[in-house]
N, C-alpha and C positions, 0 to 999 in steps of 0.2 A: 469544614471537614470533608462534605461532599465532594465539593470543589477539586479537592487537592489530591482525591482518593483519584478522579477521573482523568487530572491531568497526569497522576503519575501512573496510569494506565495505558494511555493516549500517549507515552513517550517509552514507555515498556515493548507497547506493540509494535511500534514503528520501529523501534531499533531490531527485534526482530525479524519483523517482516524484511527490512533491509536485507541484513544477514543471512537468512533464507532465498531470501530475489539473489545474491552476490552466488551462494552456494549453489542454487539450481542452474544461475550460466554458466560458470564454473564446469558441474557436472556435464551440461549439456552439449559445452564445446571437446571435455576432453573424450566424448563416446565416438567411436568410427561407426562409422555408413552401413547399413545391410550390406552392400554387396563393396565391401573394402577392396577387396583381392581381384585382382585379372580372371578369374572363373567367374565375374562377378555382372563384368561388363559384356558374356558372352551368354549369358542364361544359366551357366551353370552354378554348382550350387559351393562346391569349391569345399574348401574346409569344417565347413557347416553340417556335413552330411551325416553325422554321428549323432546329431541332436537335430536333426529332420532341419526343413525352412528357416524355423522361426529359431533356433535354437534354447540356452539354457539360459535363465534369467543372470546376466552375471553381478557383481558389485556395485558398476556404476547404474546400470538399470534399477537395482532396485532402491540404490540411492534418487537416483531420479523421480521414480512414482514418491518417497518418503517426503523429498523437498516438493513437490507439484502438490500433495496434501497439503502440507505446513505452509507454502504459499495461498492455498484458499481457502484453509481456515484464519489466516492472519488476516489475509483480503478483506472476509466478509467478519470476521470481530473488527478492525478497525473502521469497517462500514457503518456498523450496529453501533458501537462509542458516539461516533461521529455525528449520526442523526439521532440521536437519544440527548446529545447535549446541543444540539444545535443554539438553545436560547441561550446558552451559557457563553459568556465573553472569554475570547481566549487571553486576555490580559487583565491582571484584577483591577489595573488602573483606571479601567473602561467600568467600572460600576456606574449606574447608575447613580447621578448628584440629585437630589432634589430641587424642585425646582419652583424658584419665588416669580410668581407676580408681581409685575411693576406695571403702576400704569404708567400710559406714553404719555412723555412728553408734550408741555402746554403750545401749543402751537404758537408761533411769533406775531404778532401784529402785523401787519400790514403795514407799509410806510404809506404815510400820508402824502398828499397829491398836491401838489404845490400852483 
């Protein structure tokens, strides 16, 4: 019951974490540069000036902080799974057999010397 609680944890998190890693490149690549614009490349401050430097947190921004969270807490719970069941075989095939004693094998004679 253990077992099965962890694996379907261990496949929960990951498909998440995926989905949040795909979302936050995603995010990352569609935000433009601080300095987008031609005032930009000259010191100036260009468009921006309404909401000082830094400006106004827009959508993709705070989309971005939301997945950069969700990516490390996915990070560090799939960490914590991971070395909490380490002893655990990731195939149930892999159990442990028990295991017989046999003794070896009576050693062969020697051939006689002619």
């Amino acid at each position: 019951m253990r077992y099965t609680y962890i694996v379907v944890l261990l496949i929960l998190l990951t498909i998440v974490h995926v989905i949040v890693c795909l979302f936050l490149i995603a995010v990352v690549l569609l935000q433009s540069g601080k300095a987008a614009d031609l005032a930009g490349a000259f010191g100036g401050m260009g468009s921006q000036t309404t909401f000082g430097p830094r400006g106004s947190a827009t959508l993709l921004s705070r989309a971005t902080t939301v997945s950069a969270i969700l990516f490390m807490f996915t990070s560090i719970s799939l960490s914590i799974v991971a070395t909490r069941n380490a002893g655990v075989a990731s195939l149930p095939d892999l159990k442990r057999r028990p295991v017989t004693n046999s003794a070896p094998g009576q050693p062969q004679p020697a051939p006689a010397k002619k």
